[in-house]
C-alpha positions as CSV (number, residue, x, y, z in Angstrom):
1,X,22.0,-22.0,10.0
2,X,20.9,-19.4,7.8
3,X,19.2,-15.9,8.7
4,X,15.6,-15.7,9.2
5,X,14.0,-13.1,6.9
6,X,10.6,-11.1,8.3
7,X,8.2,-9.4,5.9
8,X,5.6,-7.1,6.9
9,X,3.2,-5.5,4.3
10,X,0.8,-1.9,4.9
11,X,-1.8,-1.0,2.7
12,X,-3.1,2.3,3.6
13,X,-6.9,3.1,2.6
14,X,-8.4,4.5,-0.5
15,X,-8.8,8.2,-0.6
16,X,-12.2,9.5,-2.0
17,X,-11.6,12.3,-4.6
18,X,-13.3,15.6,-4.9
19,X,-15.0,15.9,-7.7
20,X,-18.1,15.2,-10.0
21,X,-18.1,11.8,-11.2
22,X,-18.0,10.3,-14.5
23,X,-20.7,8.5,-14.6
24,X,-24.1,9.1,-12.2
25,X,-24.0,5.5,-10.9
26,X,-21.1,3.5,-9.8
27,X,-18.8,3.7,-7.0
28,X,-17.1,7.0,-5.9
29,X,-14.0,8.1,-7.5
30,X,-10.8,7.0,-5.5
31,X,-6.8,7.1,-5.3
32,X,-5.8,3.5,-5.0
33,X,-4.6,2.2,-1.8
34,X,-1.2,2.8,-1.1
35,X,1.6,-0.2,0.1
36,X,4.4,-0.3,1.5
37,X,6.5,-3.8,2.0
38,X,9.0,-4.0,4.7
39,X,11.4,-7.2,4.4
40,X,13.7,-7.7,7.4
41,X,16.6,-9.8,9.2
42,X,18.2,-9.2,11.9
43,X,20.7,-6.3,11.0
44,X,19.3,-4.8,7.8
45,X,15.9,-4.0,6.7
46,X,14.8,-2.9,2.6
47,X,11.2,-0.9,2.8
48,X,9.4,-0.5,-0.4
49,X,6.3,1.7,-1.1
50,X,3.6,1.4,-4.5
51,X,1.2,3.8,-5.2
């Protein structure tokens, strides 16, 4: 039988920015979610994170 492989995946919230915006309509500046993947077996794990 071959190992079983688990993934679990986090994406954090945006972050508002402080500041003025760009333009006076639209939706509030933001930093892009953050994610971080976390693949798994039974002895070893490999985490990843993309902002």
């Amino acid at each position: 039988m071959s190992p079983t492989l688990n993934i679990n995946v986090f994406t954090a919230p945006e972050k508002a920015m402080v500041g003025e915006r760009a333009r006076p309509f639209g939706p509030p500046r933001a930093f892009d979610p953050i994610t971080s993947t976390l693949i798994f077996g039974e002895n070893d794990a490999v985490a990843r994170a993309i902002h």
